[in-house]
C-alpha positions as a Markdown table, in Angstrom:
| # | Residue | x | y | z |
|---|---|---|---|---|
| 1 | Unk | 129.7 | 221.7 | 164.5 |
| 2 | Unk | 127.8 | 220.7 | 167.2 |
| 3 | Unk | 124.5 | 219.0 | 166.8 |
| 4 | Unk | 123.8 | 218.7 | 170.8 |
| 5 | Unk | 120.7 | 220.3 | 171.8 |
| 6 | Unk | 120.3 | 220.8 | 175.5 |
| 7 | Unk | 118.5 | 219.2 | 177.8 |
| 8 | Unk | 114.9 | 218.9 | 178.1 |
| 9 | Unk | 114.8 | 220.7 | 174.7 |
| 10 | Unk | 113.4 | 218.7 | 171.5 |
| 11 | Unk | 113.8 | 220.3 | 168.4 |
| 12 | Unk | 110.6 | 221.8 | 166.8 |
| 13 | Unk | 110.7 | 219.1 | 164.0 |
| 14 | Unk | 110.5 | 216.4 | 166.7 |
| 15 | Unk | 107.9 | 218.1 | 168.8 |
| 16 | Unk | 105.5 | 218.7 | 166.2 |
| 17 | Unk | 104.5 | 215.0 | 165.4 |
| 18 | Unk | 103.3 | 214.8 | 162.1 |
| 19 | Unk | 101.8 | 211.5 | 161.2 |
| 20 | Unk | 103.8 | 208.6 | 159.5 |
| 21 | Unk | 102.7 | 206.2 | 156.8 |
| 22 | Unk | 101.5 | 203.5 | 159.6 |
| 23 | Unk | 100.0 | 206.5 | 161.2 |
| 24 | Unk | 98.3 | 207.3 | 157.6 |
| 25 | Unk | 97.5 | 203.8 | 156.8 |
| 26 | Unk | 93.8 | 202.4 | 157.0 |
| 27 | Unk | 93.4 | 199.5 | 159.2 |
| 28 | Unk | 92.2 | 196.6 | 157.3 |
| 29 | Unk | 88.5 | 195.5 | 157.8 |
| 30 | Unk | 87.8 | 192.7 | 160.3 |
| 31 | Unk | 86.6 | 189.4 | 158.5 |
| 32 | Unk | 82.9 | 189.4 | 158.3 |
| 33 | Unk | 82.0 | 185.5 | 157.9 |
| 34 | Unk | 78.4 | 186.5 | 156.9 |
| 35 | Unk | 80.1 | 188.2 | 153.3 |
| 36 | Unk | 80.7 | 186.7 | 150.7 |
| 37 | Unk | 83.2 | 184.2 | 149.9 |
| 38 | Unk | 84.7 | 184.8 | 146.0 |
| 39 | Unk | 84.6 | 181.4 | 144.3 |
| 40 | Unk | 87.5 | 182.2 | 142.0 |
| 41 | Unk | 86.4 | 179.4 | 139.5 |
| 42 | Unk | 88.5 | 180.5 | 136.8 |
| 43 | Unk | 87.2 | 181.2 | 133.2 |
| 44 | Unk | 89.1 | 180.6 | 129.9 |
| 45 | Unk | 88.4 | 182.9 | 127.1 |
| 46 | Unk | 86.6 | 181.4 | 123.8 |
| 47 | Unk | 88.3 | 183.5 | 121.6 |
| 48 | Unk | 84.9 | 185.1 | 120.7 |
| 49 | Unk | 85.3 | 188.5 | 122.7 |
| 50 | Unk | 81.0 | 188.7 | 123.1 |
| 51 | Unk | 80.9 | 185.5 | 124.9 |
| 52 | Unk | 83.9 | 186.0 | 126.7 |
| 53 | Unk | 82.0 | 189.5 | 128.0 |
| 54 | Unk | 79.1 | 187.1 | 129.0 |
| 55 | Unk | 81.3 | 185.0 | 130.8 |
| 56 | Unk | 83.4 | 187.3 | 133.0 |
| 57 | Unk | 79.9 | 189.4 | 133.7 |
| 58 | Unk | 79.8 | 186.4 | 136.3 |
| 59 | Unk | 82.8 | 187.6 | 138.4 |
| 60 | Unk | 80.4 | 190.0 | 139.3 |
| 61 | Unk | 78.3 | 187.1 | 141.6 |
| 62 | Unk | 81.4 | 186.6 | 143.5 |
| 63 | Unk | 80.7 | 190.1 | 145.6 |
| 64 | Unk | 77.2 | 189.1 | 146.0 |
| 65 | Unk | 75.3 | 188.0 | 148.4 |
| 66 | Unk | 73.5 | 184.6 | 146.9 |
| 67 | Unk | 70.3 | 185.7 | 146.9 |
| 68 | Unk | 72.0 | 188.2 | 144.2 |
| 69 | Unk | 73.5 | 185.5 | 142.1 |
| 70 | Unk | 70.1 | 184.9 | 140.3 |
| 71 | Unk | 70.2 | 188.4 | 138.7 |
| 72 | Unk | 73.9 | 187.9 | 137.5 |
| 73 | Unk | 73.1 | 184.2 | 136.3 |
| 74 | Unk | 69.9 | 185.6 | 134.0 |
| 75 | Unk | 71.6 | 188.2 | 132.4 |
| 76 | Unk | 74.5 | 185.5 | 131.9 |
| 77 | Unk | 72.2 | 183.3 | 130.5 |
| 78 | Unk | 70.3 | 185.6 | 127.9 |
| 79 | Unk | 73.3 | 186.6 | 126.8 |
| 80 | Unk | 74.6 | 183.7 | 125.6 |
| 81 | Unk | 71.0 | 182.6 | 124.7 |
| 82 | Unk | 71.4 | 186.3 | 122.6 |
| 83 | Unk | 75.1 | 185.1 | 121.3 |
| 84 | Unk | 74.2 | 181.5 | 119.4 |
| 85 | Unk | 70.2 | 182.2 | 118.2 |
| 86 | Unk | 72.5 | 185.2 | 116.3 |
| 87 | Unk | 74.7 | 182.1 | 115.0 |
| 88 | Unk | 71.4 | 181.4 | 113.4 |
| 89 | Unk | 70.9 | 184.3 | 111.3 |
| 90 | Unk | 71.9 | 183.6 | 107.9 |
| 91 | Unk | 72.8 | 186.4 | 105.1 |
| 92 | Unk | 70.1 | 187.1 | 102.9 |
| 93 | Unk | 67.2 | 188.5 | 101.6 |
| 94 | Unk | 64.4 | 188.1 | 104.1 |
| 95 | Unk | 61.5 | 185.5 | 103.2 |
| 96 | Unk | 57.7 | 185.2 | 103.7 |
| 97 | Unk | 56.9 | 183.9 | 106.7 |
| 98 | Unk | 60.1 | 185.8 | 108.6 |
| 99 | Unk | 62.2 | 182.9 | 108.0 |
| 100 | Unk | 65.9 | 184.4 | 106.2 |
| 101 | Unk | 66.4 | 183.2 | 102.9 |
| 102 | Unk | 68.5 | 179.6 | 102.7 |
| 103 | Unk | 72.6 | 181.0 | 102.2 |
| 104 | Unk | 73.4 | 179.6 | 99.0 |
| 105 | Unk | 75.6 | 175.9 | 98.1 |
C-alpha cells in the first residue's frame, strides 16, 4: 500500500487544523505585584473541630487585599470569643440572677 499523497496535496485531516491542547490551553495570568501575597503561615488543628473551623476561616485573608483582613480577623475573633465563654456554661438548672446553677462535687 501506498501512503504517498501527491504533491501540493495535504490530506483533509491535515488541512483542517483543529486546535491542540497548547492551542486549548489558557495562558497563565501575568504577576500582578499590587495582589496579594498568601502568607501560608501554617495552622495545626486543636483537635476541637469548631475551633479548628475558626482557625482555617483565616486562609480566607490570604486572597485579600489588607484592608479586607480586618473583616476576616473579627469574625475569627468572635468566634473563638463564641467557642471558650461556651466552655463556661455549666449543666444545670438555671438560677436567679441568670447565673447557671454550680455543677455538683
Amino acid at each position: 500500500m501506498n501512503d504517498s499523497v501527491p504533491e501540493g496535496e495535504l490530506p483533509e485531516a491535515v488541512t483542517a487544523q483543529e486546535p491542540g491542547p497548547a492551542a486549548e490551553a489558557e495562558p497563565e495570568p501575568a504577576y500582578d505585584p499590587a495582589a496579594p501575597t498568601p502568607l501560608n503561615v501554617p495552622r495545626v488543628p486543636t483537635g476541637h473541630a469548631d475551633v479548628d473551623a475558626r482557625l482555617d476561616r483565616l486562609a480566607d485573608a490570604d486572597h485579600l487585599a489588607t484592608d479586607g483582613h480586618l473583616e476576616v480577623y473579627e469574625d475569627v475573633h468572635r468566634g473563638l470569643r463564641d467557642e471558650l465563654t461556651a466552655l463556661d456554661v455549666r449543666p444545670g438548672a438555671p438560677v436567679p440572677g441568670g447565673r447557671p446553677a454550680a455543677a455538683p462535687q
